[in-house]
VOBA-22520 format. One record per residue: residue number from 1; residue in one letter; chain; x, y, z of N, C-alpha, C, O in turn. Coordinates in nm, 3 decimals. Layout:
KOLNU  num  residu  chaine      n.u      n.v      n.w     ca.u     ca.v     ca.w      c.u      c.v      c.w      o.u      o.v      o.w
KOLNU  NUM       A       A        X        Y        Z        X        Y        Z        X        Y        Z        X        Y        Z
...
This chain:
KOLNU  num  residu  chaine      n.u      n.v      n.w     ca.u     ca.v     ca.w      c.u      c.v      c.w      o.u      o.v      o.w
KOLNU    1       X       A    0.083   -0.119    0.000    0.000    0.000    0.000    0.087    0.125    0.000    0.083    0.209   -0.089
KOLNU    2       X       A    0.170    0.131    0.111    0.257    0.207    0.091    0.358    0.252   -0.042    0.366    0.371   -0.073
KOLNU    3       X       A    0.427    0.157   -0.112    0.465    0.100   -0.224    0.392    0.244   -0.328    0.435    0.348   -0.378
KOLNU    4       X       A    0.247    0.162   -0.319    0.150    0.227   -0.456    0.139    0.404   -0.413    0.151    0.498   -0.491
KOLNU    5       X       A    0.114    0.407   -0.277    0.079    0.536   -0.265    0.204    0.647   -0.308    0.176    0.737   -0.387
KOLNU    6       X       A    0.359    0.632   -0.242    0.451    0.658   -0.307    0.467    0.694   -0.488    0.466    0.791   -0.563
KOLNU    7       X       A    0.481    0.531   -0.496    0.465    0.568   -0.680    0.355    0.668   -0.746    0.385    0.745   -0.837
KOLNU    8       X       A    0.224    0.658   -0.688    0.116    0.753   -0.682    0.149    0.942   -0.677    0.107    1.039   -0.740
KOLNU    9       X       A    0.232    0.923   -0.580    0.264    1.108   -0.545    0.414    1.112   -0.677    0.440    1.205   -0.754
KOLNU   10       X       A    0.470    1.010   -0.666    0.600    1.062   -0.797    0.540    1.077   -0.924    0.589    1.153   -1.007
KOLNU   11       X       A    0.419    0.999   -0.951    0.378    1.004   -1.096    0.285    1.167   -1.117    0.263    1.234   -1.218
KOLNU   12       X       A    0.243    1.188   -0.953    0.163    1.324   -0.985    0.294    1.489   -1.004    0.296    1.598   -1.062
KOLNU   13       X       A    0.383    1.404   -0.911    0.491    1.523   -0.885    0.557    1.514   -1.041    0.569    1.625   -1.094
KOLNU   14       X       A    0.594    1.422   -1.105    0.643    1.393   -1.204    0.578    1.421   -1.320    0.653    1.436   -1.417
KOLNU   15       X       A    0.403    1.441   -1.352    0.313    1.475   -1.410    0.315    1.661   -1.414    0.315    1.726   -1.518
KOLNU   16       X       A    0.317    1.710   -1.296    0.278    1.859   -1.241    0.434    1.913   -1.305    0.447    2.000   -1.392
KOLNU   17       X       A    0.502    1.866   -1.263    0.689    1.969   -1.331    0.655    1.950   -1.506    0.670    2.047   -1.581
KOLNU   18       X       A    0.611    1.818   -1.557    0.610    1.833   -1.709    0.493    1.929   -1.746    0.497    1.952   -1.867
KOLNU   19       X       A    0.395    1.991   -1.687    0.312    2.079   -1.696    0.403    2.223   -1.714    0.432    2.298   -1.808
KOLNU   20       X       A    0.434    2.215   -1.553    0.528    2.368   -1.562    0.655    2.368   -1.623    0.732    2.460   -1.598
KOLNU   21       X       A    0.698    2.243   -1.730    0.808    2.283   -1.801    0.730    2.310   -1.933    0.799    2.352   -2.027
KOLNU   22       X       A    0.600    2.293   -1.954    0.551    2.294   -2.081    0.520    2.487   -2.089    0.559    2.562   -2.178
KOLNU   23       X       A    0.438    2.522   -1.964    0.391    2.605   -1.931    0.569    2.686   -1.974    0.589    2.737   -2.084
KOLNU   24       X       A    0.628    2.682   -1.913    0.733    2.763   -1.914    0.809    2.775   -2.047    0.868    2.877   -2.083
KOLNU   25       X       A    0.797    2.641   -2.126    0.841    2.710   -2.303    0.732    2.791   -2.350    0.776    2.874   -2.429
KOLNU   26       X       A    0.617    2.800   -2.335    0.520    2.858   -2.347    0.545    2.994   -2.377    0.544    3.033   -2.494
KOLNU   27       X       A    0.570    3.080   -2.269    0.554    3.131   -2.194    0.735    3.187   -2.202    0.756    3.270   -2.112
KOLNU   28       X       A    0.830    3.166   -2.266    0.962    3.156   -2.361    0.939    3.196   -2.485    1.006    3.290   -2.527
KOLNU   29       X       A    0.832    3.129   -2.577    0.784    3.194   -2.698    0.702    3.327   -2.699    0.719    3.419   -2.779
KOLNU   30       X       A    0.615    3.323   -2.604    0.579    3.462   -2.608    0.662    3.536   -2.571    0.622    3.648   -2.600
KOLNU   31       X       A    0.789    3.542   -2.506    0.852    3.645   -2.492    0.907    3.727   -2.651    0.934    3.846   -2.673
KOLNU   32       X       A    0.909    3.656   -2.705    0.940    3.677   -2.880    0.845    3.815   -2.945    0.742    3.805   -2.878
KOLNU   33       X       A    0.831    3.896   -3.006    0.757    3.968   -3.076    0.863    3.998   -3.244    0.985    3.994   -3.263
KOLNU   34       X       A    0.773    4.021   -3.318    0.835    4.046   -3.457    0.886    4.170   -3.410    0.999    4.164   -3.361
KOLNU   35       X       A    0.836    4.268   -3.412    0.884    4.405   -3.376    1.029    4.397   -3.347    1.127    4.450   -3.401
KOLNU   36       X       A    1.016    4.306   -3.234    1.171    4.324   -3.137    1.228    4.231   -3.178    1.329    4.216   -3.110
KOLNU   37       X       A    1.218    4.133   -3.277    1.301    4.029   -3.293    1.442    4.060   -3.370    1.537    3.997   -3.323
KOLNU   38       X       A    1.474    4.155   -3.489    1.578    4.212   -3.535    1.656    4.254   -3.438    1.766    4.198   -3.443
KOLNU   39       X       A    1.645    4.334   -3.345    1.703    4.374   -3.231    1.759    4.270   -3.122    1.856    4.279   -3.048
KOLNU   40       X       A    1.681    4.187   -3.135    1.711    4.087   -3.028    1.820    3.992   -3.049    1.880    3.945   -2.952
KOLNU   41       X       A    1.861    3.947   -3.216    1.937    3.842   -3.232    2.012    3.882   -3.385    1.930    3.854   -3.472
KOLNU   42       X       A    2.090    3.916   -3.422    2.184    3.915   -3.496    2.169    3.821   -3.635    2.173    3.853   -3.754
KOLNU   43       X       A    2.152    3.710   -3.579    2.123    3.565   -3.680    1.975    3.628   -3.757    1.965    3.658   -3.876
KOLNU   44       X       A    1.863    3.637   -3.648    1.713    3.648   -3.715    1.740    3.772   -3.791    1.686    3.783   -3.901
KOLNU   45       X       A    1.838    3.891   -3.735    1.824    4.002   -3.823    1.892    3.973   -4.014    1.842    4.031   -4.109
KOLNU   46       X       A    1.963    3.912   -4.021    2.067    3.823   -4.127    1.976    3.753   -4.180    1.948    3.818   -4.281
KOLNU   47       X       A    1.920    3.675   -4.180    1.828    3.596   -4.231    1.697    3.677   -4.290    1.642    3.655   -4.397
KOLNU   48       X       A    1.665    3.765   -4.206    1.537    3.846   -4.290    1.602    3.974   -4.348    1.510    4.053   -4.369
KOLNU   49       X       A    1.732    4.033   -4.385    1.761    4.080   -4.476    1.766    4.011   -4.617    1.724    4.038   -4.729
KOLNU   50       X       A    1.845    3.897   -4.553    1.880    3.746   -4.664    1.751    3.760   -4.729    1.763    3.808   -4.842
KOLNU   51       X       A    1.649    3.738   -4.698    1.467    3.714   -4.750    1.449    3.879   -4.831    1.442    3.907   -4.951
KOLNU   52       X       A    1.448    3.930   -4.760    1.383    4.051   -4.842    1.455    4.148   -4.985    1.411    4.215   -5.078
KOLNU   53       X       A    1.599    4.105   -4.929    1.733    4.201   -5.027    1.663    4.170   -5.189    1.679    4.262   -5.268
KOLNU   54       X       A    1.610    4.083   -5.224    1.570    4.135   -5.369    1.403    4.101   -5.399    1.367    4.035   -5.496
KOLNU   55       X       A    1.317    4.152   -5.307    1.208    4.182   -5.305    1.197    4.320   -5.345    1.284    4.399   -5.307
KOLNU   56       X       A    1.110    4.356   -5.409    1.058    4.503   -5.476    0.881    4.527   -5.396    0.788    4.447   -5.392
KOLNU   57       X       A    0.892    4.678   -5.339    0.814    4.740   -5.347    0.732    4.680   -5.239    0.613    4.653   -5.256
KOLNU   58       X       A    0.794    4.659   -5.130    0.769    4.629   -4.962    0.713    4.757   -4.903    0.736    4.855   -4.973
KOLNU   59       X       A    0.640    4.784   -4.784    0.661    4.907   -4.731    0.777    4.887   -4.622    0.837    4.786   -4.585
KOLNU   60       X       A    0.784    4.999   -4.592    0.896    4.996   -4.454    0.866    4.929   -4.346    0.959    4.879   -4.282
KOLNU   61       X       A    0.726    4.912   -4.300    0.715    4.872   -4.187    0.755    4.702   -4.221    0.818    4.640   -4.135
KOLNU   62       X       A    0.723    4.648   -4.325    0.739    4.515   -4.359    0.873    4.515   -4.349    0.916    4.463   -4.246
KOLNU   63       X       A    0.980    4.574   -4.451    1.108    4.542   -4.461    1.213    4.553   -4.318    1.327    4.506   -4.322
KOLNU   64       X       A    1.157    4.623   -4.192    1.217    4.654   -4.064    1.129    4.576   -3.988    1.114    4.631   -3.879
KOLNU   65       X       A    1.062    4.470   -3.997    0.948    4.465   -3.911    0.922    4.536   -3.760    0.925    4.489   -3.646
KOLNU   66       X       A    0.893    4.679   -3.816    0.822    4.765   -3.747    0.714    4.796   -3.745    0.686    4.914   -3.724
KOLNU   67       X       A    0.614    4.698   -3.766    0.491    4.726   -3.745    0.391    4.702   -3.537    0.439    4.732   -3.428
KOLNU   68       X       A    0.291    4.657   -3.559    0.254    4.621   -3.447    0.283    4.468   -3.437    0.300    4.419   -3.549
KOLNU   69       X       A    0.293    4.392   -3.350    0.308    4.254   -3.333    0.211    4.189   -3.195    0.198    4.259   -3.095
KOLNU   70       X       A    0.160    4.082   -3.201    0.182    3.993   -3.132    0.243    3.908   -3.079    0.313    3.870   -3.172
KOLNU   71       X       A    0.284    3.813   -2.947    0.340    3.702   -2.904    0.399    3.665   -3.046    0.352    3.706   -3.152
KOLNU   72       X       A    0.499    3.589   -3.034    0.543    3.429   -3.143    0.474    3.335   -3.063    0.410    3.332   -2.958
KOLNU   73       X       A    0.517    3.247   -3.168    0.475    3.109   -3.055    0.516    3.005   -3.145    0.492    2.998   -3.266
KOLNU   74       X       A    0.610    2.885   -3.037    0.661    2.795   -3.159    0.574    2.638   -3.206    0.531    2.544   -3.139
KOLNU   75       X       A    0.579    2.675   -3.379    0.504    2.550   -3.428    0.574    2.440   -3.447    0.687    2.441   -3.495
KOLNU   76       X       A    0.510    2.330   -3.409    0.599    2.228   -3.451    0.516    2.104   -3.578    0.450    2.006   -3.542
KOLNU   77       X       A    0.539    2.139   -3.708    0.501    2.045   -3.788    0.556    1.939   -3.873    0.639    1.968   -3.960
KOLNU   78       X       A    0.525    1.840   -3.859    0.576    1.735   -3.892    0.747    1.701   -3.840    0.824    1.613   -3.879
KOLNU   79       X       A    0.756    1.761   -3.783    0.902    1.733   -3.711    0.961    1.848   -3.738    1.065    1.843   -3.672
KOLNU   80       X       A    0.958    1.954   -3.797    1.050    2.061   -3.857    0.965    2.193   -3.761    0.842    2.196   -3.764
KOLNU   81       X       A    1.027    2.275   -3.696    0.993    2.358   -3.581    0.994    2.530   -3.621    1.106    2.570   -3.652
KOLNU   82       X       A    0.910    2.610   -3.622    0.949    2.721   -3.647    0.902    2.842   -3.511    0.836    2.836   -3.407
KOLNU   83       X       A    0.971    2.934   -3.575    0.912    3.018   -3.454    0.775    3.127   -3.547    0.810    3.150   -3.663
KOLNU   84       X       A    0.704    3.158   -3.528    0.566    3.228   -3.569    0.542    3.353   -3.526    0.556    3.374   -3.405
KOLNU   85       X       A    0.505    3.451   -3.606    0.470    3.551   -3.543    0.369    3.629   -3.639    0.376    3.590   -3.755
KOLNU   86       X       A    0.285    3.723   -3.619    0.215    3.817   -3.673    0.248    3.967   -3.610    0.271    4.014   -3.499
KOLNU   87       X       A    0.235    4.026   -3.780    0.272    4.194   -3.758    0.185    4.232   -3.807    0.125    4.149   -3.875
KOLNU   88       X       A    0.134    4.355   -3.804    0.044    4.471   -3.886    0.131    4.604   -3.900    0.218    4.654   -3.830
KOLNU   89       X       A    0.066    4.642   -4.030    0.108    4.788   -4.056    0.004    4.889   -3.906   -0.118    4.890   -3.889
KOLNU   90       X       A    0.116    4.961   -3.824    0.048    5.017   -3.729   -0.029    5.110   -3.746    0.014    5.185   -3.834
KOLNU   91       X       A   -0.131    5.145   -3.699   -0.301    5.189   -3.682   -0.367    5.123   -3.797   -0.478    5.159   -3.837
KOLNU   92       X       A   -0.293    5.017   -3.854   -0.428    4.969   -3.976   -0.406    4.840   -4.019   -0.369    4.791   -4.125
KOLNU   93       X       A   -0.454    4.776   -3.860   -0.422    4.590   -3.856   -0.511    4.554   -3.933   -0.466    4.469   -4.010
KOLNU   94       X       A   -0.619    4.578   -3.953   -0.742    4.522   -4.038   -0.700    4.495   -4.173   -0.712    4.385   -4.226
KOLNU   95       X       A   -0.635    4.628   -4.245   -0.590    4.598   -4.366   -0.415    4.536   -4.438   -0.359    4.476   -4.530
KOLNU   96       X       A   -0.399    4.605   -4.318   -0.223    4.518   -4.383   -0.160    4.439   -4.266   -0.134    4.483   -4.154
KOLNU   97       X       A   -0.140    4.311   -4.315   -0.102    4.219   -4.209    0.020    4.148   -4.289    0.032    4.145   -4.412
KOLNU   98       X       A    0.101    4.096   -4.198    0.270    3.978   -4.218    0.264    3.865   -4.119    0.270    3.879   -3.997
KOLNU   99       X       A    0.252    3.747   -4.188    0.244    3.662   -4.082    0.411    3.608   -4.116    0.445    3.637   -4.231
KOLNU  100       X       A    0.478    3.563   -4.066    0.637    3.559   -4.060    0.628    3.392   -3.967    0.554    3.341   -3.882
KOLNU  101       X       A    0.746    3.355   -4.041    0.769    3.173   -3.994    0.957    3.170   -3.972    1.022    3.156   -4.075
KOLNU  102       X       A    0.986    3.175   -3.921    1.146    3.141   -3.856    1.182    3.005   -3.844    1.145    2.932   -3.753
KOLNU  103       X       A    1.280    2.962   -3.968    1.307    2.795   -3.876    1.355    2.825   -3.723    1.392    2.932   -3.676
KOLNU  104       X       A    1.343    2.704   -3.664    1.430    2.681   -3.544    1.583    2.719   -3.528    1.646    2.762   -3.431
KOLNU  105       X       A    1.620    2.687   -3.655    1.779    2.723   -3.670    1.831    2.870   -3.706    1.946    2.914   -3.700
KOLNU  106       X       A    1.725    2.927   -3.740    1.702    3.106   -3.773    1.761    3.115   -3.879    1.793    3.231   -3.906
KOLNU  107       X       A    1.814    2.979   -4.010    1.854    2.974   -4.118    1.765    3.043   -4.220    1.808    3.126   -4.299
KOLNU  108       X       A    1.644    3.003   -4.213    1.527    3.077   -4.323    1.443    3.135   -4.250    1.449    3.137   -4.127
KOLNU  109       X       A    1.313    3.215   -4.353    1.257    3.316   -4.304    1.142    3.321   -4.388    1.186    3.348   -4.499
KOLNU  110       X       A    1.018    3.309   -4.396    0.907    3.302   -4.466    0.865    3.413   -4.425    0.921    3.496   -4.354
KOLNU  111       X       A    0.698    3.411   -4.503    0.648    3.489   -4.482    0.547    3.542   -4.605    0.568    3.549   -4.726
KOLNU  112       X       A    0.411    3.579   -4.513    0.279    3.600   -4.622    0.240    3.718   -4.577    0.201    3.746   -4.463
KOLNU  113       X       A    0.257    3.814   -4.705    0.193    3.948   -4.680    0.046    3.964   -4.787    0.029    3.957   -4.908
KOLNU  114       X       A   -0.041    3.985   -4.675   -0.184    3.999   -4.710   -0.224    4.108   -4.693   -0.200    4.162   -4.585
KOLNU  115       X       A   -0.304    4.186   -4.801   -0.365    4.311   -4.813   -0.504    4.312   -4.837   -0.560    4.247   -4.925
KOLNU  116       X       A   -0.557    4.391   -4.753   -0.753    4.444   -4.798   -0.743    4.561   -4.834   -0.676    4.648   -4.776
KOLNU  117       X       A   -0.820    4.576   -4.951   -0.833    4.692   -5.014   -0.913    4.747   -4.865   -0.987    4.692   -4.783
KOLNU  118       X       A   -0.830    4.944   -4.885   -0.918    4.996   -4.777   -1.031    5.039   -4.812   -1.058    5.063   -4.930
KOLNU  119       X       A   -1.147    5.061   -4.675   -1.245    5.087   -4.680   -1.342    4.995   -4.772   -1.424    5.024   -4.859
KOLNU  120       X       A   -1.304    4.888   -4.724   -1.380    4.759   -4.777   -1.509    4.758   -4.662   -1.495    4.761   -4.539
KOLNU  121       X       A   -1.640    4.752   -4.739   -1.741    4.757   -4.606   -1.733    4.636   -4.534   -1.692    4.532   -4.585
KOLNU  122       X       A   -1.778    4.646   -4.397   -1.812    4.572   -4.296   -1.855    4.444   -4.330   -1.830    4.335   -4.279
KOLNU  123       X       A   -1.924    4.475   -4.422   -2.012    4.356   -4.449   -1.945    4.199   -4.578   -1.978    4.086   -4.614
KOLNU  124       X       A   -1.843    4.295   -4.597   -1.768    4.224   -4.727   -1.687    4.147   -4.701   -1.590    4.218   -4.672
KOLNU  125       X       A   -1.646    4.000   -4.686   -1.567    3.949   -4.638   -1.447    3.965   -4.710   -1.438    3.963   -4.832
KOLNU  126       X       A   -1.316    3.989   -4.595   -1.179    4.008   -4.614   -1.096    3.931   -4.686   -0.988    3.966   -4.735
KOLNU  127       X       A   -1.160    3.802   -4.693   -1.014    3.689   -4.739   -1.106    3.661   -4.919   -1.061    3.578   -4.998
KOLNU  128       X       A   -1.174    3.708   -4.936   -1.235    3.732   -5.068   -1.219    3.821   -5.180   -1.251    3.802   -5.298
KOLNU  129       X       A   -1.155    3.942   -5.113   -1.087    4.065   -5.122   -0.937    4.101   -5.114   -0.877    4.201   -5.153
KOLNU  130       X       A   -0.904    4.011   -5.066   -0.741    4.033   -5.040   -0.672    3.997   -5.129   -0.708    3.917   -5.216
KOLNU  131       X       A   -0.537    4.061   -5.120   -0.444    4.023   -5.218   -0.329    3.936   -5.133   -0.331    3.956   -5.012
KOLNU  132       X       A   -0.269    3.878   -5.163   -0.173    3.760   -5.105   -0.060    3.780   -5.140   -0.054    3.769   -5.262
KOLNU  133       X       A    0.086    3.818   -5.074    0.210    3.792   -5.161    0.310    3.706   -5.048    0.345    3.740   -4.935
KOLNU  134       X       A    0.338    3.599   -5.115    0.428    3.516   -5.045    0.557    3.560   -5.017    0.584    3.629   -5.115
KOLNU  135       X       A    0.703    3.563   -4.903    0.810    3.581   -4.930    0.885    3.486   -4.932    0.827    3.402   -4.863
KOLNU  136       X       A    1.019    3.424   -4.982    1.080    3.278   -4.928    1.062    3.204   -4.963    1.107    3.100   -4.915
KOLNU  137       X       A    0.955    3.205   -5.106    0.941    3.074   -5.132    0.923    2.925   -5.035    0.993    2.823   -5.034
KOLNU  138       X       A    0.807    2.959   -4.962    0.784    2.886   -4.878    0.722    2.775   -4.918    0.621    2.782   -4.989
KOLNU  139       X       A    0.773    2.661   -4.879    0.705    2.506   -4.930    0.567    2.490   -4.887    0.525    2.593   -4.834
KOLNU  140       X       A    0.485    2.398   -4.891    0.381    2.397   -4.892    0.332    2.348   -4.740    0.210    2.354   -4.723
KOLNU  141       X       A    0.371    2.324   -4.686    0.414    2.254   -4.544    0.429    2.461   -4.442    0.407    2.497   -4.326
KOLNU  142       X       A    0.453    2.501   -4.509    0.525    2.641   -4.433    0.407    2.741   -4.478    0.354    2.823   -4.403
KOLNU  143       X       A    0.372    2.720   -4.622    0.202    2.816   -4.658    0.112    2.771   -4.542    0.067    2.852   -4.461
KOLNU  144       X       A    0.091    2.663   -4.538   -0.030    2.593   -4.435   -0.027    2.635   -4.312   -0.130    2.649   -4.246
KOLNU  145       X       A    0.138    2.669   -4.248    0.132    2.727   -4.089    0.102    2.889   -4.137    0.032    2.939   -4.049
KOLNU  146       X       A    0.125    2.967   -4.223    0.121    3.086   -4.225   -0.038    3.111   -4.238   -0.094    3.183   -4.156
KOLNU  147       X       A   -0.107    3.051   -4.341   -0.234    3.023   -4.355   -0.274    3.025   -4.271   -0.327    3.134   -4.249
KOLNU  148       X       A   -0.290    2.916   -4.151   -0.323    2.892   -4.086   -0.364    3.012   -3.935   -0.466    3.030   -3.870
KOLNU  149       X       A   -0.245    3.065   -3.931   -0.241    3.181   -3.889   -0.316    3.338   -3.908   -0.344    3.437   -3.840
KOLNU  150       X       A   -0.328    3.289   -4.040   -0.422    3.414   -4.095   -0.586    3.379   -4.060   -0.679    3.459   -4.045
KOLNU  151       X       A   -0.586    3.257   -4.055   -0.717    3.233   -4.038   -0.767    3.168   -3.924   -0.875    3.109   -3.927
KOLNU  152       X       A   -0.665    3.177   -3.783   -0.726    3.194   -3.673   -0.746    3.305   -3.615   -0.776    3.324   -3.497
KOLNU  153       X       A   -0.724    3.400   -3.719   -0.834    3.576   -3.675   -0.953    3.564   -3.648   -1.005    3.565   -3.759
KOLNU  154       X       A   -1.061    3.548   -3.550   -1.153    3.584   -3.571   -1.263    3.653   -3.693   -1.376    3.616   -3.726
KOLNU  155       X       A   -1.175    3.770   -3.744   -1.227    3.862   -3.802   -1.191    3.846   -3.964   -1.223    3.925   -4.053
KOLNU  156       X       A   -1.114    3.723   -3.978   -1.102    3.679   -4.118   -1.212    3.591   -4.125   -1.243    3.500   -4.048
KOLNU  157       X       A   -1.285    3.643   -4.260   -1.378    3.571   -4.275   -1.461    3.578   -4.416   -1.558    3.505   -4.435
């Protein structure tokens, strides 16, 4: 009895730390924002020059990612890991958005820039209207997380 009850409290103590180590990468990725990510690491800044240096006709906020951002947060698909993030052109998230994909290794750099024509009414759905431009030549495996991203907006629809 004793025996079971023991093994009982290690499997819960042993259960509860893999929580708060999960909780705590968590919670590691959100510390991430696009905004601040150039600033933050040398490698990510290198890599998204690498991506953009012969792209034409970016705005600034895209090519510095200085726009507004949310959290990152890291995906893991099919075994290959990236870090994630979403930006907007600031005061006008509705219409210009960058969803951005980082390998793990901060070797490559994706990325889907989506536009709504402005002053599209209320009533008109956005992803019907938009224009799409891929960066990075992203495989099809890497469209699907960016995608994916675009369309856990609420307000895409």
């Amino acid at each position: 009895m004793s025996f079971s009850r023991n093994l009982l409290i290690c499997f819960l103590l042993l259960t509860g730390a893999g929580a708060q180590a999960l909780a705590a990468d968590a919670d590691k990725d959100a510390q991430y924002r696009l905004d601040e990510l150039l600033s933050s690491d040398p490698q990510y800044r290198q890599t998204w020059q690498s991506l953009i240096e012969d792209e034409s006709r970016l705005p600034d906020w895209v090519m510095n990612l200085s726009g507004t951002a949310t959290p990152m947060q890291a995906v893991d698909e099919q075994g290959d890991k990236y870090l994630v993030g979403e930006l907007c052109e600031p005061h006008n998230c509705a219409d210009h958005r960058l969803y951005v994909a980082f390998s793990w290794d901060k070797e490559k750099a994706y990325a889907l820039y989506v536009k709504v024509p402005e002053g599209l009414p209320a009533d008109k759905s956005p992803s019907r209207h938009a224009s799409f431009r891929w960066l990075g030549d992203p495989d099809e495996e890497v469209k699907r997380i960016l995608d994916d991203q675009l369309k856990s907006d609420p307000n895409w629809f």
